[in-house]
C-alpha positions as CSV (number, residue, x, y, z in Angstrom):
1,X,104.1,32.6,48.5
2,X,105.6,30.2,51.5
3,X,108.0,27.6,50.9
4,X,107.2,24.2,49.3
5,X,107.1,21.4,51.3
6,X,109.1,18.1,50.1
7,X,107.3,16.7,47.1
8,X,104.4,14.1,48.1
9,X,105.7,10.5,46.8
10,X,102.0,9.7,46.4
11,X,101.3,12.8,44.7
12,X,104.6,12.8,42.1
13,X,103.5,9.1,41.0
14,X,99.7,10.6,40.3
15,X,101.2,13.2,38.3
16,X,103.9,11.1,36.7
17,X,100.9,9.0,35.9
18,X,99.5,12.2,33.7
19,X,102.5,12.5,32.1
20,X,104.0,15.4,33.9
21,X,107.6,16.1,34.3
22,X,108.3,19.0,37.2
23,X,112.0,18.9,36.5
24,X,112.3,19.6,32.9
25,X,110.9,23.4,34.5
26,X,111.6,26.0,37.2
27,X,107.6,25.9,37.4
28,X,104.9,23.4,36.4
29,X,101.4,24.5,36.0
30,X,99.2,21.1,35.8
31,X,95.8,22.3,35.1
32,X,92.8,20.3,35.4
33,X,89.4,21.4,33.4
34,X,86.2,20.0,32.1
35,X,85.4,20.4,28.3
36,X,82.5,22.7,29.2
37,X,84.1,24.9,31.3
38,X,84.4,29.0,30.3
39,X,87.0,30.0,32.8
40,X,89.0,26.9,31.7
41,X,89.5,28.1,28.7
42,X,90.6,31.4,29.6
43,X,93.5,30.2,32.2
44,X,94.3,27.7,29.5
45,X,94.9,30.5,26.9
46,X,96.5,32.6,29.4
47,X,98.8,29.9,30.7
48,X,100.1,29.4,27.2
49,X,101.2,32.9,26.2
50,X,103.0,32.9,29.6
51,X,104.2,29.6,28.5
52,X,105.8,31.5,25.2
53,X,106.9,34.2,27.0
54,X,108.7,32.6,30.4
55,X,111.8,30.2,29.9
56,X,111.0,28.3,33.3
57,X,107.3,27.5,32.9
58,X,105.6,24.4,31.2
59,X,102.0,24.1,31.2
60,X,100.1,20.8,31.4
61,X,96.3,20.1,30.6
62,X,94.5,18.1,31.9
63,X,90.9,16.9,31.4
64,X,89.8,16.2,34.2
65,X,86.5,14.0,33.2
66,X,88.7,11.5,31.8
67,X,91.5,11.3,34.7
68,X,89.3,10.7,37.7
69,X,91.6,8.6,40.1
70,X,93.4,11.5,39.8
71,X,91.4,14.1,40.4
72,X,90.2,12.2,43.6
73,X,93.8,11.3,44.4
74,X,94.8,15.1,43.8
75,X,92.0,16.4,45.8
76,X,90.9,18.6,43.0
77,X,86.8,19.8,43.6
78,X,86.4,22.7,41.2
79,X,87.5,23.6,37.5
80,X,89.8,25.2,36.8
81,X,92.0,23.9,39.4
82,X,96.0,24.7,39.1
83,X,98.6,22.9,41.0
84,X,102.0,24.8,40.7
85,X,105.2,22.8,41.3
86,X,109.0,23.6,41.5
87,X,111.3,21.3,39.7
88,X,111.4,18.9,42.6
89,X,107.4,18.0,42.2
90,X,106.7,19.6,45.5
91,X,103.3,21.7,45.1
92,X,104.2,25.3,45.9
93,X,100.6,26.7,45.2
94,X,97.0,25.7,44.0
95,X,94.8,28.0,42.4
96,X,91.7,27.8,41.9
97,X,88.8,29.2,39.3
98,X,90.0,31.6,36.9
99,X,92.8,33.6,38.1
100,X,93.5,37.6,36.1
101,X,96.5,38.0,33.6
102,X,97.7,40.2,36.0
103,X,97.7,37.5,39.1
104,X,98.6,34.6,36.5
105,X,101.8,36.2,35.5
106,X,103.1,37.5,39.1
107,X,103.0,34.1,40.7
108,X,105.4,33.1,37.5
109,X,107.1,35.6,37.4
110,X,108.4,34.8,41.6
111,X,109.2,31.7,39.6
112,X,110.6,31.8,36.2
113,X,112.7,34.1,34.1
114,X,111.0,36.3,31.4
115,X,112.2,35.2,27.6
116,X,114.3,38.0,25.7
């Protein structure tokens, strides 16, 4: 995983508009789904017990059917969708449909520190 870039002003006020809050983490995961989406729910479920088991990571939910503006503003085409920030708001990865266990928990783990 490259760098992130400086946080996006434009993008950190869209997000701040959903209620998410990059620096209270190491790593944000903002996901965006529909309600009838199958591989949402997976990544959801899989987000959370990394979410239980990684000090660093918070994940956010999103539905994306009733945030629009910000899915246009967020450039966000498919569900699920999963923008990754670092604690400055800066997008360090996006992912895309439904990622593996395996995959989910290496790109946090680069980030955050496993729970004892």
């Amino acid at each position: 995983m490259s760098p992130s870039a400086a946080p996006d002003d434009r993008v950190l006020a869209v997000l701040a508009g959903l209620g998410v809050r990059p620096g209270d983490a190491e790593l944000t995961a903002v996901q965006f789904s529909t309600a009838f989406c199958g591989p949402c729910r997976a990544t959801r479920a899989r987000l959370q017990q990394l979410q239980r088991t990684r000090t660093g990571l918070v994940h956010v939910h999103v539905d994306a059917e009733s945030h629009l503006d910000a899915v246009r503003a967020l450039d966000v085409r498919v569900t699920p969708t999963v923008l990754w920030l670092d604690r400055s708001g800066a997008v360090v990865t996006r992912s895309t449909g439904a990622p593996g266990a395996a995959e989910l928990a290496a790109l946090v783990d680069v980030h955050t520190p496993v729970a004892r």
